[in-house]
C-alpha positions as CSV (number, residue, x, y, z in Angstrom):
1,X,54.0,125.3,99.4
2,X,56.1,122.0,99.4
3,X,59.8,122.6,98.7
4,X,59.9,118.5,98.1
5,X,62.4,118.4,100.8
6,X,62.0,117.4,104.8
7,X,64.7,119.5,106.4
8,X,65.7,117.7,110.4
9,X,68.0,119.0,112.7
10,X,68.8,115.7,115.0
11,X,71.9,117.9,116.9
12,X,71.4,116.5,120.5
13,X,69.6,113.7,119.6
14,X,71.0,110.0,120.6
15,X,71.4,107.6,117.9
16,X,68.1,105.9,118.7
17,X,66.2,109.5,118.8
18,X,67.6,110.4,115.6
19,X,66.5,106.7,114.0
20,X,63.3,107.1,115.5
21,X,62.6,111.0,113.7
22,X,64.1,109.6,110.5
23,X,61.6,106.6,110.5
24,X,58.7,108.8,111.4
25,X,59.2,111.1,108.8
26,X,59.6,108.2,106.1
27,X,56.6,107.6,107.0
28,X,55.0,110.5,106.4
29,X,56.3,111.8,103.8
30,X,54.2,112.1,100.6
31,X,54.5,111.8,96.9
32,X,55.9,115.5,96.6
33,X,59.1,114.7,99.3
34,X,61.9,113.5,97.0
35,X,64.7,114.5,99.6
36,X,65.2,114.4,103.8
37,X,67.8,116.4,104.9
38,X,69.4,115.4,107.7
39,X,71.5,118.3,109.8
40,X,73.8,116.2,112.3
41,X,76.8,117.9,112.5
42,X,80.4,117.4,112.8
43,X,81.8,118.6,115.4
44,X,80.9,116.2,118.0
45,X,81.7,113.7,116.0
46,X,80.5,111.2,113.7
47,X,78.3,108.7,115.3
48,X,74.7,110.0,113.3
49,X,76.1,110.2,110.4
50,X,77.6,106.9,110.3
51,X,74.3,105.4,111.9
52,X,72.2,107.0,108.7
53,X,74.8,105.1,106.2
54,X,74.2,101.9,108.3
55,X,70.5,102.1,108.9
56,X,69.7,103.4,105.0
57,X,72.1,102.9,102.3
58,X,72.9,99.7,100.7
59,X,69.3,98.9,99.8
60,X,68.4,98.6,103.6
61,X,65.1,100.9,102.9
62,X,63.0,100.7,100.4
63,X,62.0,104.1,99.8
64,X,65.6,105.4,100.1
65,X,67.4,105.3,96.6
66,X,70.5,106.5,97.6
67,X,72.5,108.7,100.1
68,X,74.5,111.7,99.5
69,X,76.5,114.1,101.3
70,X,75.1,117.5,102.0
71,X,76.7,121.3,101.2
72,X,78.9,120.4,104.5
73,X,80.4,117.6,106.6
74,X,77.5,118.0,109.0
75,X,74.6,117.1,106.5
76,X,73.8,114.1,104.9
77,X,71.0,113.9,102.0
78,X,68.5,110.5,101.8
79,X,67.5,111.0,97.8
80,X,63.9,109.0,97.6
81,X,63.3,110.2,94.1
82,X,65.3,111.9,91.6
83,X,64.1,115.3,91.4
């Protein structure tokens, strides 16, 4: 069963890697995804997180209606439809 949401860890990934996974799995996503959850944590830094809010937000991507923050610091939420 779908849960509606892609769940991707991208800890260890460089910032093209992590573009790259994120693309792919726009991609492939069907009608039932309405969320991609992206686990980048915090601790290293914020260089993923603040590529995601460059690469996505602002109307950059189509299919991405808007980003939100995550239950922690170390998640960030693309919203592609409203649930």
């Amino acid at each position: 069963m779908n849960s509606g949401i892609i769940e991707i860890d991208l800890h260890g990934c460089n910032k093209n890697e992590a573009l790259s996974i994120i693309e792919r799995a726009l991609k492939d996503c069907n009608s039932s995804t309405y969320r991609i959850r992206l686990v980048h944590g915090y601790h290293g830094g914020v260089s993923l997180r603040n590529m995601i809010y460059d690469e996505f937000s602002y109307g950059r991507c189509d299919q991405v209606k808007r980003i939100q923050n995550g239950s922690n610091p170390g998640i960030t939420e693309l919203v592609l439809r409203e649930y």
